[in-house]
C-alpha positions in Angstrom: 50.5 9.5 81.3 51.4 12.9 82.9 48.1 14.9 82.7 49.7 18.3 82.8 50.9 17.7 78.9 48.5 19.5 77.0 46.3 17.9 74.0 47.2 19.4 70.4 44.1 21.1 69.1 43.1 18.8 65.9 41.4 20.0 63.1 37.5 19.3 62.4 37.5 15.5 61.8 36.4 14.5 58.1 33.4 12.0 57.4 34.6 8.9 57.4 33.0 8.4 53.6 35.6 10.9 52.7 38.3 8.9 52.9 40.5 8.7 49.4 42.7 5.1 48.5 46.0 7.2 50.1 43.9 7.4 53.9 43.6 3.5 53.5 46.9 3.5 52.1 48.7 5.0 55.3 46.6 2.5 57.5 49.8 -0.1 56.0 52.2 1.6 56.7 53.1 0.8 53.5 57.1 1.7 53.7 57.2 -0.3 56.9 55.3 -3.0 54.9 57.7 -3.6 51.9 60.4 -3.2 54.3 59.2 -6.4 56.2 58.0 -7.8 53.1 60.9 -7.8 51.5 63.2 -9.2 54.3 60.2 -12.0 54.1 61.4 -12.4 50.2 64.9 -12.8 51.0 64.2 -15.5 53.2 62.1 -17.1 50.4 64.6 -16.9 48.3 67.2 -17.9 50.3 65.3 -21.6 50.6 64.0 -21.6 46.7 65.4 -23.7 44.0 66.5 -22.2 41.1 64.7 -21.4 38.6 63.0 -19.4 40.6 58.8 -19.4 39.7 58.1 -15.3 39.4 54.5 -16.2 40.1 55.3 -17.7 43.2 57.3 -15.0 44.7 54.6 -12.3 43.6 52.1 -14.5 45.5 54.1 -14.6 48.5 55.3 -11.0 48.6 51.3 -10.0 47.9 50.8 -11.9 50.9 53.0 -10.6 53.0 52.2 -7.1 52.4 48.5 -7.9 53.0 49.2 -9.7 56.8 51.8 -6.8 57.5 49.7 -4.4 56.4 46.9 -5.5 58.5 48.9 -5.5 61.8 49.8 -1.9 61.2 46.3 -0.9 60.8 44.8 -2.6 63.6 48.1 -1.2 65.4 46.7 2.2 64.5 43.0 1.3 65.6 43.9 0.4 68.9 46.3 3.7 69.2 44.2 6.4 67.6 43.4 7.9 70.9 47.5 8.3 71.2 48.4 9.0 68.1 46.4 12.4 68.5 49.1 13.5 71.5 52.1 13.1 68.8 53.2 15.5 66.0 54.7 12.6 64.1 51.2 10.5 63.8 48.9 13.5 64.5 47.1 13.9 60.8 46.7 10.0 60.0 43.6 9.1 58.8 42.1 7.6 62.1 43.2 10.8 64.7 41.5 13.2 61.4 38.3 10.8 61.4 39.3 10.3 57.8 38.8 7.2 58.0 36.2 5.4 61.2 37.5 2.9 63.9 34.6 0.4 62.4 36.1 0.6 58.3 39.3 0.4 59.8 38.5 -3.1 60.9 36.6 -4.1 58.4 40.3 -2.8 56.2 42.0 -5.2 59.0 39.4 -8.1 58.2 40.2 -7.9 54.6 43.1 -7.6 54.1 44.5 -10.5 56.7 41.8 -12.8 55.2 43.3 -13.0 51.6 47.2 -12.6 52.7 46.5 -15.7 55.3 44.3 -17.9 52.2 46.7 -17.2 49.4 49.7 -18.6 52.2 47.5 -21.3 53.3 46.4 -22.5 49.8 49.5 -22.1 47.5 52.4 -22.4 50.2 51.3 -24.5 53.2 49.5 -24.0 56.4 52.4 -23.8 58.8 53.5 -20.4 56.9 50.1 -18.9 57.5 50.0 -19.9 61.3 53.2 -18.3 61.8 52.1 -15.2 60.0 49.0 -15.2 62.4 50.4 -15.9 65.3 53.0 -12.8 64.3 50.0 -10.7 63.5 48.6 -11.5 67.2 51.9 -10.8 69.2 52.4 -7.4 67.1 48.8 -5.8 66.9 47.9 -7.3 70.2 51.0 -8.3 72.4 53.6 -5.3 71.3 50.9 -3.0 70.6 49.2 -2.1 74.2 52.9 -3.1 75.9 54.4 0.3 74.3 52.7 2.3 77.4 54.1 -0.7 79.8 57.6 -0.3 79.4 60.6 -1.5 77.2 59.2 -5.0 77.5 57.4 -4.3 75.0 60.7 -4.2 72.3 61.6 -7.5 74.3 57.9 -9.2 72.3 57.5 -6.9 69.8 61.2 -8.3 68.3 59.5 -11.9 67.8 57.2 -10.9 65.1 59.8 -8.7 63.4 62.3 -11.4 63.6 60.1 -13.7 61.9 59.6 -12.3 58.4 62.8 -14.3 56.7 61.3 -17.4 59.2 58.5 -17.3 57.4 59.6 -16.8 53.9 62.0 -19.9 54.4 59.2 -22.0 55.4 56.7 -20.7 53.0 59.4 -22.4 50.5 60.6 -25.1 52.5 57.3 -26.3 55.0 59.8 -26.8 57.7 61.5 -24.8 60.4 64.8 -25.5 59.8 68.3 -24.7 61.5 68.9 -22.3 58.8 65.5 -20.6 59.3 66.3 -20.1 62.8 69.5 -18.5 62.1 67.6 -15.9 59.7 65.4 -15.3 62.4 68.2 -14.9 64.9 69.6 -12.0 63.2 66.6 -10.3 62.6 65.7 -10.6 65.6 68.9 -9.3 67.0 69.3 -6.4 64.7 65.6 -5.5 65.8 66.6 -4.3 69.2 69.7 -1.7 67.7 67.4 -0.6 65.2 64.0 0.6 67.5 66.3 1.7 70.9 67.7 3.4 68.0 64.7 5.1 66.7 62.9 5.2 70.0 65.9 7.5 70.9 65.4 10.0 68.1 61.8 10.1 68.5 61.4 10.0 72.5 60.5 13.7 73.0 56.8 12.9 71.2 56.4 9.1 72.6 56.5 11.0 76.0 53.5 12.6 74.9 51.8 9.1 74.6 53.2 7.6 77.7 54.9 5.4 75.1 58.3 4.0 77.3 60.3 2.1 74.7 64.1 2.9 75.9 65.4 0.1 77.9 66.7 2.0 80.6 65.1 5.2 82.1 64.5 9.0 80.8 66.5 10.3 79.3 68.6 8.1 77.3 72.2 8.3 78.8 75.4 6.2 77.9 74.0 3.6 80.3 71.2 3.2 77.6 73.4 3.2 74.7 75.6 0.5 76.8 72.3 -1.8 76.9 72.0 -0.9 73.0 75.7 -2.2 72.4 75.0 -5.2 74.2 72.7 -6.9 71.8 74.5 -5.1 68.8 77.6 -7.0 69.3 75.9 -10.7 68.7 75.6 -9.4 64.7 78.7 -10.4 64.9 79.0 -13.7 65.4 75.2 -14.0 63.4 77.5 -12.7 60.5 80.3 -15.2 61.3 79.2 -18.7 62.5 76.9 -19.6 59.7 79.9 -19.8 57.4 81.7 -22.7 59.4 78.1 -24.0 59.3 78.2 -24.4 55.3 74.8 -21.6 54.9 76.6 -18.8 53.3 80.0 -18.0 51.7 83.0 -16.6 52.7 81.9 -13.0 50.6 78.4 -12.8 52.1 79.6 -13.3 55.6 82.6 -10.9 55.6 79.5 -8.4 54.1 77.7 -9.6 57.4 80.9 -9.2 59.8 81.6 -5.7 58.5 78.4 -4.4 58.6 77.7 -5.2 62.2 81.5 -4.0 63.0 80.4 -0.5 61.6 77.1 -1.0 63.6 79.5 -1.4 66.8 81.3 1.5 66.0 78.3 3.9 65.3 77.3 2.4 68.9 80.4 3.3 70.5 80.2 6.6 69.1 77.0 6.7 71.3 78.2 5.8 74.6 80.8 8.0 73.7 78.3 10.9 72.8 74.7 10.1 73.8 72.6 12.4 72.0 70.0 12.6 69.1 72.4 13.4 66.2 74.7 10.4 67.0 71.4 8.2 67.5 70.2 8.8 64.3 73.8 8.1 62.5 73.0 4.6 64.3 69.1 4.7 63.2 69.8 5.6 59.8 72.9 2.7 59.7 70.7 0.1 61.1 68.0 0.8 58.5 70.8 0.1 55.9 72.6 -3.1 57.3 69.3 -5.3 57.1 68.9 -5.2 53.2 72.7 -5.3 52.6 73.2 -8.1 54.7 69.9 -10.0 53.3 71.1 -8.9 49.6 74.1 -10.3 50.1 73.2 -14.1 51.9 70.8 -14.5 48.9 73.5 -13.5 45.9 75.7 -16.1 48.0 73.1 -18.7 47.1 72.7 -17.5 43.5 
């Protein structure tokens, strides 16, 4: 980290028996949360047979929000000391002292604990071991990479890819072909979606030493090139599983066009590499995950 970048000047940290439910709250991350938990639901219900048992998928959705939750707060304990450098991270409870490094695990303890017995008792064990061995790779793998280099988008895709993984074998106690293929495109999409983001929000990773872009400061056309490469596989992901028998003809023309106007927001960056086009590709790449999710599942309706 370049020591010539100046610290901000934080405000007096608050006890840490201050803390409200919100401070332990944000430890979750909790829109990050029901996004992964949900793509975890889709995959669920992509395997389940009909009728579907409500108290079944609230089980499983509670315990995915627990384990996901848990990796983003001990992704927060092991990053306080840098998420005081950025503006975007600056006032979360562990930076303020809202909340102490020591409750914080005790938080992480807790809540991984429950998520990992509720998905070992009424699902099956392989669903919790791959939950903990996502857990692992994201608070402890991806986690200290993110000052190492873009490697660290390279591991920390395995644990996102695996939510839909995981909700298929929660269902199924198998890893199957079709799992795999869920995984595949979540994996896939996770490398448009972060360069994406760790375009728009490079300016204050810089002030973490945080190198997340695949190719060297700043991001050029050559970077939105390496962004475009893995882009273009949504394509066939979309495609192929059709011909396999998964999905329907509706669900994967859903798929196919959504990665086409993913390829097209991406050209539009090579053509114009700056922030505002990179965020028309952010903000699309946060959209084409549920759509394309929503729609595989209403194929199998």
């Amino acid at each position: 980290m370049n020591s010539s970048i100046e610290q901000p000047i934080m405000p007096p940290a608050s006890k840490p028996n201050k803390a409200s439910w919100k401070d332990y709250l944000a430890l979750t991350k909790l829109r990050l949360s029901l996004l992964v938990g949900f793509s975890a639901v889709l995959g669920y219900l992509m395997a389940a047979s009909k009728p579907y048992s409500i108290g079944q998928i609230a089980l499983f959705t509670i315990s995915g929000l627990l384990i996901t939750g848990a990796a983003n707060a001990v992704n927060q304990v092991l990053e306080v000391e840098f998420d005081r450098l950025m503006k975007r991270t600056g006032s979360r409870p562990l930076p303020t002292g809202r909340i102490s490094k020591e409750r914080a695990i005790v938080f992480v303890a807790v809540l991984l604990f429950i998520g990992l017995f509720i998905q070992t008792l009424w699902f099956n064990p392989l669903t919790a071991g791959i939950s903990f061995v996502s857990f692992l790779l994201y608070g402890f793998v991806y986690t200290p990479l993110k000052r190492v280099g873009s490697i660290a988008v390279y591991v920390g895709a395995l644990p996102g890819g695996l939510p839909p993984l995981i909700g298929w074998v929660a269902f199924t106690g198998t890893i199957s072909n079709e799992a795999l293929w869920l995984f595949a495109v979540q994996f896939v999409w996770q490398f448009t979606h972060f360069w994406a983001v760790a375009w728009v929000l490079d300016e204050d990773y810089a002030k973490a030493g945080f190198k997340l872009l695949p190719l060297k400061r700043p991001a050029k056309a050559q970077t939105a090139l390496v962004i475009l490469s893995f882009t273009v596989w949504l394509i066939p992901l979309g495609l192929l599983p059709f011909y396999w028998g998964y999905i329907g003809i509706i669900s994967a023309s859903i798929a196919v066009v959504a990665a086409l106007a993913l390829l097209w927001l991406n050209i539009g960056l090579v053509r114009k590499p700056d922030i505002v086009t990179a965020k028309r590709l952010m903000f699309a790449a946060f959209a084409y995950l549920p759509v394309v999710q929503i729609a595989f599942v209403l194929d199998r309706v």
